[in-house]
Steps between C-alpha positions, in 0.01 A plus 500: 500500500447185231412235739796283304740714625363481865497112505856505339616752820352245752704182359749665522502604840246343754547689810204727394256241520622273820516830671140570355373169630706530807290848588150332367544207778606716758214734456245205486617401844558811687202678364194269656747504801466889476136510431438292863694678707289837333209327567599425872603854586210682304227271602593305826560713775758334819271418746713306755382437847473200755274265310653523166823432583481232737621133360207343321523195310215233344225664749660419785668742759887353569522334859872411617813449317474482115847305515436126454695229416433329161636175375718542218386161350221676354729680309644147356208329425433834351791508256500149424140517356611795303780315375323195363174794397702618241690173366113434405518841289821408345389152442173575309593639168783223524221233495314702237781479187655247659476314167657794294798558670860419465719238726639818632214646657369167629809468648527885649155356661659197616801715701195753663303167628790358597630830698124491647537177624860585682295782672231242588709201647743820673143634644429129615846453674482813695163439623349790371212290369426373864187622679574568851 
């Protein structure tokens, strides 16, 4: 087949190759997927018993209840730091062409800082900021 003619077929339709791509992707994750769990029945025989499958975790044999109560501040203080982690991100190829760019985008800029400090001054007034 003239490899024209071929090209010409696939422009015209397109299904071929999404489906094509579609099947490559799906093969590149099921088949290492496949491979392991060949490798674990071939090669690793079950060997269950007492010792292995008792709860084991960092060294340590488990002594009581694992259910404890954590403070959900963490969580906050957590968040918050993410928050203001990536306005830095954002804010560095800002301050980089600052000097090339339209009133537009120094505007845009001015709207996300301003949004940031909303979240801030909200974060303040609920005392999520507070230490306790």
């Amino acid at each position: 087949m003239n490899p024209n003619v071929f090209l010409m077929m696939l422009a015209a339709n397109p299904w071929p190759s999404i489906v094509a791509l579609l099947a490559g992707a799906l093969a590149f994750g099921i088949a290492p997927l496949a491979l392991a769990k060949l490798w674990a029945v071939k090669f690793s025989p079950a060997k269950p018993g007492i010792d292995k499958n008792a709860i084991y975790e960092c060294g340590l044999e488990s002594r009581g209840d694992a259910w404890i109560q954590f403070k959900a501040s963490y969580y906050l203080y957590a968040i918050i730091f993410l928050i203001f982690d990536v306005e830095a991100v954002f804010l560095l190829p800002f301050a980089v062409a600052f000097t090339g760019l339209p009133v537009g985008a120094c505007v845009a800029m001015l709207v996300f800082l301003l949004l940031l400090l909303e979240g801030l001054v909200w974060a303040c007034q609920k005392g999520v900021l507070t230490w306790s």
